[in-house]
VOFIKE-864109 format. One record per residue: y, z, x of N, C-alpha, C, O in turn; residue in one letter. Coordinates in steps of 0.1 Angstrom, whole numbers, plus 5000, padded with zeros to 4 digits. Each point is the difference from the previous one (the first is absolute). Example, Ala and Ser with C-alpha at 12.3 -4.5 7.8 and 13.67 -1.06 7.14 Angstrom:
2
494350785132501250004991501250005009500050075010A
501149864986501150005009501150084992501150015005S
END
This chain:
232
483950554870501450045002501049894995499849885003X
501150164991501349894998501450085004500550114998X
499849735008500950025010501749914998500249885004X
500750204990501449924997501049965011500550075008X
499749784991500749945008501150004998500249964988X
501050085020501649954996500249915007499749995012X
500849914978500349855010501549964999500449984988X
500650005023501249984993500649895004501250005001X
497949885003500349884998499049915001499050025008X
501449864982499149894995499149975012498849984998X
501950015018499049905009500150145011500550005012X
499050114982499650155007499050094996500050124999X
498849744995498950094993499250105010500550065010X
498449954985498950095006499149905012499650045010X
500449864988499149915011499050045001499750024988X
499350015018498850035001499750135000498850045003X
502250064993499750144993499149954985499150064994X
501549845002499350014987498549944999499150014991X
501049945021497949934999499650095003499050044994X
501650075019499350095008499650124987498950065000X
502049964989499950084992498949964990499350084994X
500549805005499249944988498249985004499049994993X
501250025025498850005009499350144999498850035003X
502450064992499050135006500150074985500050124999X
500149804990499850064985500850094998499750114995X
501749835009500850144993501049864992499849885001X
501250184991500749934989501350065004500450105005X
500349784990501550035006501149914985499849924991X
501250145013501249974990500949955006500450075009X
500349834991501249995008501749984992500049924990X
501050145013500950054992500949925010500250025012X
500649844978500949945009501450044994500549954991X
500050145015500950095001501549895000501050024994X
498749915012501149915003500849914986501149974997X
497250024995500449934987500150074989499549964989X
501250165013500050094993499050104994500450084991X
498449925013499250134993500250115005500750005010X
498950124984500450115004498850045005498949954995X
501250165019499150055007499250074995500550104996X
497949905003498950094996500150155001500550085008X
498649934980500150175001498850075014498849975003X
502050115003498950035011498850044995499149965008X
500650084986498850114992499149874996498850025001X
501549884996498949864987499649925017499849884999X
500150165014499749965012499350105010500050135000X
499549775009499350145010500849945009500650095006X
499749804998500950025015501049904997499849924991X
501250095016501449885002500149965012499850045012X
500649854981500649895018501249994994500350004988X
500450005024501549914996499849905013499450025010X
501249854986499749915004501649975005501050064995X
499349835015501249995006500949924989499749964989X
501650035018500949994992501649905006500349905007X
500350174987501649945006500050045011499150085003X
501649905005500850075014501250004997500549934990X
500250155019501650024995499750185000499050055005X
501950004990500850124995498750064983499849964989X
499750145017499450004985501050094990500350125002X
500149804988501650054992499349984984499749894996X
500150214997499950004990500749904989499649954989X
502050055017500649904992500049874998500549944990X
498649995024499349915001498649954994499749894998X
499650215001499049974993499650064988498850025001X
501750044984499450044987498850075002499850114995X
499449825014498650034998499750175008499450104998X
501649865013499650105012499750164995499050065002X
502350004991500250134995498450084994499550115001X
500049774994498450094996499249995009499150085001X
501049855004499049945015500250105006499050065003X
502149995002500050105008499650124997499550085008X
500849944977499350134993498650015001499450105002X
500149764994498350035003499349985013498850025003X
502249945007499350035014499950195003499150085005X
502249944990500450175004499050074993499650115005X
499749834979499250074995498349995009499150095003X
501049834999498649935010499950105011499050075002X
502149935007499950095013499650174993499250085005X
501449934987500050144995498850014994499950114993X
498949815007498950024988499049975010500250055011X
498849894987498650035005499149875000498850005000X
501949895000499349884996500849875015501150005005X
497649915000500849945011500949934996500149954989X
500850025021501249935000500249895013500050035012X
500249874984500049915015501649914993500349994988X
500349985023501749914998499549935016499550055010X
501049834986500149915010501649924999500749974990X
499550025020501749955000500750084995500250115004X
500349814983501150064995499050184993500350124999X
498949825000499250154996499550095009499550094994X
500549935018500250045007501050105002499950125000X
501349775001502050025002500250124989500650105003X
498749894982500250084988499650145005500850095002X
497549945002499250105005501050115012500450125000X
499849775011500550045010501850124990500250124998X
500549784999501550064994499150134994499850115006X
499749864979499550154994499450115007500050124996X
499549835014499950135010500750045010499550085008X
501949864993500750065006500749975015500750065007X
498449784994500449985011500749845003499549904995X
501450105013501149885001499449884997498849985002X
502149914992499349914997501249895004501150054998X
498849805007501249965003499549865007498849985002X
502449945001499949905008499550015014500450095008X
498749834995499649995018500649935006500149894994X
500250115013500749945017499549874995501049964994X
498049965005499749844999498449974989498950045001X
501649884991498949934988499049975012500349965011X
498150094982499249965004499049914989500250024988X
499349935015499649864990498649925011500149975012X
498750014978499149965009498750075005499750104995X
499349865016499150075003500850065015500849945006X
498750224998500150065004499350145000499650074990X
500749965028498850115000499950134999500950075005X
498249984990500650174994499150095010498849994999X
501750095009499450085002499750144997500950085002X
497849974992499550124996500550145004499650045011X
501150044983500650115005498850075008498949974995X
500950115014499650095008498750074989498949984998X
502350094999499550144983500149894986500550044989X
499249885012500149924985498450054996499149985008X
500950094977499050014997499249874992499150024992X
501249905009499549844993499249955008500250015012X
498649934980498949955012500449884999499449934992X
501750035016499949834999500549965020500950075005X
498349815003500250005013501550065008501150024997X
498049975014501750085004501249865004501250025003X
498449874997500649905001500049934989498949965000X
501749984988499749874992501549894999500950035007X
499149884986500649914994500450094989499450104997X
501549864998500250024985501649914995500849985009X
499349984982501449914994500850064998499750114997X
501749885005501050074999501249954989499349914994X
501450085002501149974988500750114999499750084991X
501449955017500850114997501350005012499749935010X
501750144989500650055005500350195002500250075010X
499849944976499950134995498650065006498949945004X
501750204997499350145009500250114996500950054993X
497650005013500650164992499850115015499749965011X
500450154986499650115011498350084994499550014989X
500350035019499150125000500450094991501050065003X
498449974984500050134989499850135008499449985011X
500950124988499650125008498050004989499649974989X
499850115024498750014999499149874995498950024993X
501549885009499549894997499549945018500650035010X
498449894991499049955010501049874999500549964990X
499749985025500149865002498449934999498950055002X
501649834992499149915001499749905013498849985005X
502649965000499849975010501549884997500849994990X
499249915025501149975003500049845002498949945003X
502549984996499649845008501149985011500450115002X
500249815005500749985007501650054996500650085007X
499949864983500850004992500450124992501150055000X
497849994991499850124995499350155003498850034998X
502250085008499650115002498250034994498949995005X
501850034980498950054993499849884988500849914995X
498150125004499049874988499350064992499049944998X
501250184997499450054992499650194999500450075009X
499249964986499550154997499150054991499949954989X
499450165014499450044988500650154999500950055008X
498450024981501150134997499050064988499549934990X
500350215013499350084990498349985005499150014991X
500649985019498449975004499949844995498849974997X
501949955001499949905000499649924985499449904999X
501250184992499849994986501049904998500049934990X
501250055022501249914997499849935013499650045011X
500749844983500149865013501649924999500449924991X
500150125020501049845002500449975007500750055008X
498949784991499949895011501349925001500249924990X
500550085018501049895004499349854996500449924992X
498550075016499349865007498949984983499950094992X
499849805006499349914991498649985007499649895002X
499850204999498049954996499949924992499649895003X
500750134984499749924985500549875003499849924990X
500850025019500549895002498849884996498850045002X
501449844992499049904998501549845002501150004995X
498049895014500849924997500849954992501149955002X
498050094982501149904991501250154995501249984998X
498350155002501450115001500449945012500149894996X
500250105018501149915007500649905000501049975006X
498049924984501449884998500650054989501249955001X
498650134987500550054987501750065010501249964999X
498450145008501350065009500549885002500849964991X
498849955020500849915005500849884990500949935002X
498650084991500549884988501050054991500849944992X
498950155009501550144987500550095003500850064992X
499049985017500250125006501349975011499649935009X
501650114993500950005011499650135011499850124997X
500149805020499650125003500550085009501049955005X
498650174999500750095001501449975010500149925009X
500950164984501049975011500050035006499550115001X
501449815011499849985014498449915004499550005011X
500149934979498349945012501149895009500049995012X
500749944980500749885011499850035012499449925007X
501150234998500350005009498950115013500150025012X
499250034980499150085003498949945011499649884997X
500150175013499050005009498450024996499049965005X
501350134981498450014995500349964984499850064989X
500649835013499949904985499149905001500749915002X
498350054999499349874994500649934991500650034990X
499049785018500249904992498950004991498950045003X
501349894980498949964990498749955010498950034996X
501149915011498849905006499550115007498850024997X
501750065011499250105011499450144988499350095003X
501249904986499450104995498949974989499350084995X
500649745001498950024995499149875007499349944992X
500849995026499149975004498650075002499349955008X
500550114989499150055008498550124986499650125002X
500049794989499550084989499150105002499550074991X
500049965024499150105002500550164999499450114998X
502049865005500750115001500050064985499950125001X
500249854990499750024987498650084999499850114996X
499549805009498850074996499450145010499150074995X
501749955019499850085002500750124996499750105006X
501349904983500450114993499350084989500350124996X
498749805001499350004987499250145005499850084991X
499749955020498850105005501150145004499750124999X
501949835006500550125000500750054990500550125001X
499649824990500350094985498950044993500350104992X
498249865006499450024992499650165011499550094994X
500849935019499950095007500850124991499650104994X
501749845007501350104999499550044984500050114994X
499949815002500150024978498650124997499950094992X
499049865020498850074994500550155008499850094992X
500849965020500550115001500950074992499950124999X
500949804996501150054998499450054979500550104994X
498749825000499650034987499050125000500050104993X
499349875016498850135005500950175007499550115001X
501649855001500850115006499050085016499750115005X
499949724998499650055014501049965015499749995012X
501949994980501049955008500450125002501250014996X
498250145012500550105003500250035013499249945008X
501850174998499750045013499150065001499650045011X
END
C-alpha cells in the first residue's frame, strides 16, 4: 500500500507514522505543502493522512496551499480509499463534512487523559494518555461516531463511513524529538499562558516512557483504521 502525506509545516512531520509505515511495508510520499508543492493526485495513492497544521481561522487567503487541500480531502470523503487528519487535518475533515469548527474555551498543550467514547468503534483502552497541541475544535459531523474525550476537550476525535475516515484532535504519533521540534519553533497555541491544561516544556518531555507508550496505541489505531476494521 502507499500512502500520501500532507504536511504543512517544517516541524509538523509524520513522527512515527512514518517508521510505523515503513514497519509494516507499506510506502509513503510526503507533500510539504507549506513549501510550496502541490497536493497529490488521489488516484497515484491508496490512502491519505493529513497531518496537523496552523491553528487560527482556516482562511484560504492565508494559506495558497489550502484551496486544493481542501478539494482533495472533499474528493477523499467522496471516494473509497482511507482517510485519517490529525489536528489541523482533522479541523479540514470535520468543516468538509459539515460540521462547526472553531476556537475552544482554553489551549490545551501536553499529556492528558482521553477517555474512550461509550459507542467508539476504535479498539484502543477505554482510558489512555495521549499529547495534545491545540486550541482549535471541531463538533461532531452528522452520522459520524465519537472517538472519545479529555478534560478540556468535549470531543478528540471521530470516525465516519464505517470507519474508512479517522480524526484525531490528540497526537499518538507523538515522539520526543516531534515535541522539542514544536517546542523550539512552534508558538503555542493561544491562550497556553494562561490555560489550566497547558504544560510547561519540562513536564511534557520529563518523562520518555510516555512516548513509548504511544507507539502500541497507534500502531493499534493505523492497523484498524488501514484494514477498515475501525467500524461500528
Amino acid at each position: 500500500m502507499h500512502v500520501h502525506l500532507l504536511q504543512h509545516s517544517p516541524h509538523q512531520g509524520p513522527a512515527r507514522i512514518a517508521d510505523w509505515l515503513a514497519s509494516m511495508g507499506h510506502s509513503h510520499t510526503i507533500f510539504h505543502l507549506h513549501a510550496g508543492e502541490l497536493p497529490p493526485r488521489l488516484a497515484d495513492g491508496d490512502a491519505l493522512i493529513v497531518l496537523d497544521g496552523p491553528e487560527g481561522r482556516i482562511d484560504n487567503d492565508r494559506y495558497p496551499w489550502l484551496k486544493g487541500e481542501r478539494k482533495l480531502v472533499q474528493r477523499a470523503l467522496d471516494g473509497n480509499k482511507p482517510l485519517l487528519g490529525i489536528g489541523f487535518g482533522a479541523r479540514l475533515i470535520a468543516e468538509a463534512l459539515g460540521a462547526a469548527v472553531g476556537r475552544g474555551t482554553v489551549a490545551e498543550t501536553g499529556w492528558h487523559r482521553v477517555d474512550l467514547a461509550p459507542l467508539s468503534p476504535v479498539d484502543l483502552p477505554e482510558t489512555f494518555e495521549a499529547f495534545m497541541w491545540h486550541r482549535e475544535v471541531f463538533a461532531l459531523p452528522d452520522y459520524a461516531l465519537a472517538l472519545g474525550r479529555s478534560e478540556a476537550s468535549p470531543l478528540q476525535g471521530f470516525t465516519w463511513d464505517d470507519g474508512r475516515v479517522v480524526a484525531l484532535l490528540c497526537h499518538l504519533e507523538a515522539t520526543a524529538a516531534s515535541v522539542r521540534a514544536l517546542l523550539d519553533h512552534q508558538f503555542p497555541p493561544e491562550g497556553s499562558e494562561t490555560s489550566p491544561h497547558a504544560q510547561e516544556r519540562a513536564a511534557m518531555l520529563d518523562d520518555p516512557r510516555r512516548f513509548d507508550r504511544l507507539a502500541p496505541l497507534l500502531d493499534r489505531l493505523l492497523s484498524q483504521w488501514l484494514s477498515g476494521k475501525a467500524a461500528a
